[in-house]
N, C-alpha and C positions, 0 to 999 in steps of 0.2 A: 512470748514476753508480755508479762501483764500489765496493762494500764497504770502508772502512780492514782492513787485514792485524790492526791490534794485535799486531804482533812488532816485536823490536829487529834490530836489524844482524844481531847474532850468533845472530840466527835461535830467543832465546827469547822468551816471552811477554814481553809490554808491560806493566812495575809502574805502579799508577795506586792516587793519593789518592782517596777517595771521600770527600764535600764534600754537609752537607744542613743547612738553614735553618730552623727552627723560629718562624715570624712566629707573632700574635696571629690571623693568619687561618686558619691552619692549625690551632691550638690551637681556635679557637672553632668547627670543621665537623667537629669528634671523630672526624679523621682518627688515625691512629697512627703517629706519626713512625719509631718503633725499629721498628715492622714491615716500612713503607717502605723504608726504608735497609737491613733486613738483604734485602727486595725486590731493591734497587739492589745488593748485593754479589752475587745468582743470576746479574742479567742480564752484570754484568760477569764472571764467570765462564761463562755461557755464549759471551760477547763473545770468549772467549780471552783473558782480561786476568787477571794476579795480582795480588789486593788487597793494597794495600802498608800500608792502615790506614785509616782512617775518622777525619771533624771532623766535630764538631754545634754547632752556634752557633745562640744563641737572641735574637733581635732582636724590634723590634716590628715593623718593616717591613725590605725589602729593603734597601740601599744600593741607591742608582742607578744608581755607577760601578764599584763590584767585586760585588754583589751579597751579598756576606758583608761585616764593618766589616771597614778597614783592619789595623786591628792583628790581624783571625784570616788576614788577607792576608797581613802578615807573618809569622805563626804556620804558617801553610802554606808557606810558600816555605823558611823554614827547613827544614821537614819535607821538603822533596822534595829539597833539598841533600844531607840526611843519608840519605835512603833511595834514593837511586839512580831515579828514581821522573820516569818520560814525559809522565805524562797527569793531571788532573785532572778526575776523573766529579762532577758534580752535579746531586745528587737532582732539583731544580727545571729548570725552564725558563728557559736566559739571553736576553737582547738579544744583539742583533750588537754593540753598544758592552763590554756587560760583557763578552762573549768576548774582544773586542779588546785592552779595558783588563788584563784578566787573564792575555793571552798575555803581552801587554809587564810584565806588574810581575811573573811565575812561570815565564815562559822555558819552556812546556812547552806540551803540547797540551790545550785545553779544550772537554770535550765535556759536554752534559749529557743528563738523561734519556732525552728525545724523540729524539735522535742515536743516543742506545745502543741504543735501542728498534728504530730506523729499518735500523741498520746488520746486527741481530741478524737480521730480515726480507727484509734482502736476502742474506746469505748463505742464508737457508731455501726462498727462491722458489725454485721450480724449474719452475715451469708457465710460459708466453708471459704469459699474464694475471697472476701473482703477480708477475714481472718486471719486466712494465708498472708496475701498482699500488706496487709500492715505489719506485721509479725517479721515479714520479710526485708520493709523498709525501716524499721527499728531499727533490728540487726545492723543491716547493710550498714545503718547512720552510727550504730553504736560501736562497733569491729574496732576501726582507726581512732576513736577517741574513746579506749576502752581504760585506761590506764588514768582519763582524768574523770570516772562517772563513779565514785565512791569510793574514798580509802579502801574501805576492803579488798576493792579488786586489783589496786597499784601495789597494796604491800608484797613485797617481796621475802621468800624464806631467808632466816638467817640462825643461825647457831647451829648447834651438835645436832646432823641426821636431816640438814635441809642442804646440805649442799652435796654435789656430784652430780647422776645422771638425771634424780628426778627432774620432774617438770617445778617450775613455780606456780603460782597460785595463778598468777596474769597470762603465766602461755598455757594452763589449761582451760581457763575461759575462753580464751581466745581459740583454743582449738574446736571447744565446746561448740562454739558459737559457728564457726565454720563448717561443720558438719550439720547443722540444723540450718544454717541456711545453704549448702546441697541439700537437705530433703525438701525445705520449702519449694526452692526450684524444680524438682521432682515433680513435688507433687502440684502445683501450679503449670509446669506444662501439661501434666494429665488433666486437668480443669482446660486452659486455653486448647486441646485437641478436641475435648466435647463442645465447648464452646465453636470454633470453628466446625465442626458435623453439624451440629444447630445451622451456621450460617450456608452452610453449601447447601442444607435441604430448605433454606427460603430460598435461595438465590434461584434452586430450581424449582420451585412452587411457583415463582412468581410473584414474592412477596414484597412489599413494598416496606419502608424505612426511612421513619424520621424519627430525630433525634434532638434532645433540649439538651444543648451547651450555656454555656454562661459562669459568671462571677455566684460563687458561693450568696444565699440571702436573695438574689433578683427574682424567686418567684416562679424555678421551675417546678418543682413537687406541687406549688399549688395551681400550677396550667394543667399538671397531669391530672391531677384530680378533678378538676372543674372539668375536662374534657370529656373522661374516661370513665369518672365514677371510682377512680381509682380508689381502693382503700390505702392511700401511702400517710406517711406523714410530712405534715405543711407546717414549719413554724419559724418563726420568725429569730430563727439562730442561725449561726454560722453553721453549715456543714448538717443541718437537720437529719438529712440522709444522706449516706453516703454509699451503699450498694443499690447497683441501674437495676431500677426498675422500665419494664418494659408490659405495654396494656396494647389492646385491639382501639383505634380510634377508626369510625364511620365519619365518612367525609359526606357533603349535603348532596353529593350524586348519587349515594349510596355507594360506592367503592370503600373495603377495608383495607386499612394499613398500620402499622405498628407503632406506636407511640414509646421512645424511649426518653426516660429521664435519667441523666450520668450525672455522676460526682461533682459538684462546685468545684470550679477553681476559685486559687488567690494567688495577690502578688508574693514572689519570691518562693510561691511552691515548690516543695522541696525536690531534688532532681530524683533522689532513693525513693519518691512515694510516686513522682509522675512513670519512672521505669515498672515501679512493682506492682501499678494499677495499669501500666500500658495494655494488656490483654482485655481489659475494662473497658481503656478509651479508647479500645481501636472500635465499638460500636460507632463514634461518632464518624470513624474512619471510614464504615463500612456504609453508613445512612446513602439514603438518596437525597434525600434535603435535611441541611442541620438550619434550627431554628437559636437563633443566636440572641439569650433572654436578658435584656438590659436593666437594671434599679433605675427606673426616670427619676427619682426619689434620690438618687445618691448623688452628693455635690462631687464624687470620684467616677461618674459613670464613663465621661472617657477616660480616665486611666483603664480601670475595668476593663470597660471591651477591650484597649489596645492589648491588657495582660491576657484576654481570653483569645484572641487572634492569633498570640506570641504564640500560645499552649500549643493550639489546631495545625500551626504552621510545625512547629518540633512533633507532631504527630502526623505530619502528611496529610491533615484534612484541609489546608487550608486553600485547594483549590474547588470544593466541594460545593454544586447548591446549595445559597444560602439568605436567608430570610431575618432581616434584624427586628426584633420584637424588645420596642421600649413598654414595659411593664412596669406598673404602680402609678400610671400617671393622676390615678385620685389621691394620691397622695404629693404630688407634684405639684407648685407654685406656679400660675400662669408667667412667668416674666421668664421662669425656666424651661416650660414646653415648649417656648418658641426658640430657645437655642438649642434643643433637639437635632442630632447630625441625623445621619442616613438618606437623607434627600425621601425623596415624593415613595419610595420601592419601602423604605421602614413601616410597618406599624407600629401606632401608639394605642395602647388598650390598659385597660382594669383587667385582671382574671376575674375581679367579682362581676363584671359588667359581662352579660347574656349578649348583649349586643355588638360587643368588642369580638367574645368570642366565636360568633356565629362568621362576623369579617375575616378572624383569623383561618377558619375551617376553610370560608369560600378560598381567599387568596391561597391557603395550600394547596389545593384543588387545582387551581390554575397554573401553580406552577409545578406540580407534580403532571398533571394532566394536560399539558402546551400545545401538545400537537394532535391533529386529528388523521385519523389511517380509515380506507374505507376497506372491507373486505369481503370476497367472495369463498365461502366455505363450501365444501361439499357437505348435506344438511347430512351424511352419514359420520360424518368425523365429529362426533359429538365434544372429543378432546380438545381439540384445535377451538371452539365456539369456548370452553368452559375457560381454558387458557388468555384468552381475548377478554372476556370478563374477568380474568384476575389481575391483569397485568394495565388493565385502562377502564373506563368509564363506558360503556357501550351506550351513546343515545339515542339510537335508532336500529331496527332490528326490521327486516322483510323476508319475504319466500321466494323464491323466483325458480317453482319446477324443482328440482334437487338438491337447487342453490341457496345456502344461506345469506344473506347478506347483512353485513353490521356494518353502521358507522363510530367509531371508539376513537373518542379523546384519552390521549395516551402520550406519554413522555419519552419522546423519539431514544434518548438513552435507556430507556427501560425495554422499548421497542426492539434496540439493539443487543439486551440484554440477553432478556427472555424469551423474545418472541421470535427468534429464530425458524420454528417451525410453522410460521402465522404467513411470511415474507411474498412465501411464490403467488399468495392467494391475494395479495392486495391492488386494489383496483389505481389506488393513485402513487405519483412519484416513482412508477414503472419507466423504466428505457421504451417497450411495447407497448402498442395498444392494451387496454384491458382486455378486449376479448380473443389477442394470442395470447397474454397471460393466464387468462379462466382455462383456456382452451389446452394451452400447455401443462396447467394445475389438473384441470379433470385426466388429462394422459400418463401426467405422473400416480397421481390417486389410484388408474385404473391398472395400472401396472403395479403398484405395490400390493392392491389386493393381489391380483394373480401370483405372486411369490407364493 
């Protein structure tokens, strides 16, 4: 399903009403309506859409058939007469009816949130799997409201030679559409299987994993690149990128670990895009430490992170290592850095600042690399020693006769992970002495060579 253009004929941007509902339910979850809505004016501007003006209408509930009352229906249709004006954006989530209802009584195209949302991600995919994934959540979003997204697709046959067994025109789309999205799934689990053989041959490498979550715009694509060298793109729009990239980052002990950057989230993300990108975010699922990137810069930044915690939490990460990084504070007001939350454990940094991010490198260091393991290797198991340097920090290193001996700062869960075959040979946090433990490691050692 391809992207709307949002241009006119004459090849300018597409003028579009922006349209948001203020019910008692949204007043009583101490959402923020004017944040939302100036929200909904970014993405329609990253949409390629020129906002032509903005309606707030304040109800206790929905209408049923326009979604807004009649008379701000009228109130709108006027306004699009007079302003030259395509489309109608709203904030909310319509029915296939109100869509319908609303094309016939505004004569214009009516799209709303989750649409703008849907359309923004499909021009951004660029990967097989990102393509899939939106393609997918289109669909899903368009199936049940298929009968209010275009006259053509609601008219029904009628006269000589359309009626009996054929199909009509709306249950072959509809069948259409159901068949492409079984191949999608198809072929999206053959992506999350290779995906997954990626993740079981780090898990058994050794490999470590951190991961950039956050509210769409705070600043991750350009932490990856400032860190990594990455060549991604950094810009200052909604949703800049949207397939994870993942780079090699060196920490200042010299240990390498994986640097990922996943998809922005926002409020109200749609549920069809967070299911059909869940293979996506289960990266942050899988991380060892997720780095949780805040806009210090945004007068919304705790709503933000709460929407970004909500996400982690409906994905199972939200019990996960995790490290709150307020970013853009050069852009940040002193009288607002100091109502900064996350207590003394948050950093506050620039990605442009060298200095910030030298602080951010050490402090992952330290919480990836917590605990320290001392061990005694047989100097012939060259495996067992290369393992130890994958899996933690090695800062001390001696000989003792056949023995090797390393001290490694290393992440007791990563310890418990990988390091399985490291265990019999560690000199500290043994039941035993060390040297029944050496003693018992050299007898095991000597016994398996002889198999």
């Amino acid at each position: 399903m391809k992207p709307s253009t949002y241009e006119t004929g004459a090849g300018g941007r597409e003028r579009a009403l922006l349209v948001s509902l203020v019910t008692d339910d949204v007043r009583r979850s101490g959402a923020d309506p004017e944040h939302s809505l100036a929200e909904l004016v970014n993405l329609a501007e990253t949409a390629g859409v020129e906002v032509a003006g903005t309606i707030v209408q304040y109800r206790d509930v929905p209408d049923s058939k326009w979604f807004v009352g009649k008379g701000k229906a009228e109130e709108m249709k006027a306004r699009i007469a007079q302003g030259d004006i395509h489309t109608a954006i709203f904030d909310q989530e319509l029915s296939g009816a109100q869509v319908r209802n609303l094309e016939d009584a505004l004569d214009v195209k009516i799209i709303d949130r989750t649409q703008l949302i849907l359309d923004i991600f499909a021009r951004r995919a660029k990967t097989r799997e990102g393509i899939l994934q939106v393609e997918l959540a289109q669909l899903t979003y368009l199936l049940p409201r298929l009968s209010g997204h275009g006259k053509n697709l609601s008219r029904l046959g009628g006269g000589i030679g359309t009626r009996g067994p054929g199909e009509t025109k709306l249950e072959t789309d509809r069948r259409h559409i159901r068949n492409r999205i079984g191949e999608l799934k198809r072929q999206l689990k053959d992506v999350a299987a290779h995906r997954n053989l990626h993740r079981e041959r780090r898990k058994k490498a050794g490999v470590v994993q951190v991961a950039l979550v956050g509210y769409t715009n705070a600043g991750k694509s350009t932490l990856l690149r400032q860190l990594t060298d990455a060549d991604v793109l950094a810009e200052d729009k909604l949703f800049a990128t949207l397939d994870p990239t993942t780079r090699q980052l060196r920490l200042p002990g010299g240990k390498e670990v994986l640097l990922t950057d996943t998809v922005g989230f926002i409020q109200n993300l749609p549920h069809d895009l967070v299911a059909a990108f869940r293979a996506t975010l289960e990266e942050a699922g899988e991380a060892d430490l997720l780095l949780h990137v805040v806009d210090a810069s945004s007068p919304m930044r705790d709503r933000q992170r709460a929407v970004v915690e909500q996400v982690l939490a409906e994905l199972g990460a939200a019990a996960k290592p995790t490290l709150l990084v307020y970013n853009k504070i050069d852009a940040c007001p002193p009288e607002s850095l100091a109502l900064l939350g996350g207590g003394e454990e948050a950093l506050r940094i620039s990605a442009w600042n060298e200095r910030d991010l030298n602080r951010l490198l050490h402090r992952i260091e330290e919480l990836l690399l917590e605990g320290v393991c001392r061990l005694r290797l047989p100097a012939s198991r060259g495996d067992l020693a290369a393992l130890a340097y994958r899996i933690g920090d090695v800062t001390e290193q001696k000989t003792e006769e056949d023995w090797l001996l390393l001290t490694v700062r290393v992440n007791p869960a990563d310890m418990a992970k990988w390091g399985g075959p490291l265990l019999p040979y560690r000199l500290d946090g043994a039941a035993e002495p060390p040297e029944t433990v050496s003693e018992r490691a050299e007898t095991e050692d000597r016994g398996a060579g002889s198999d």
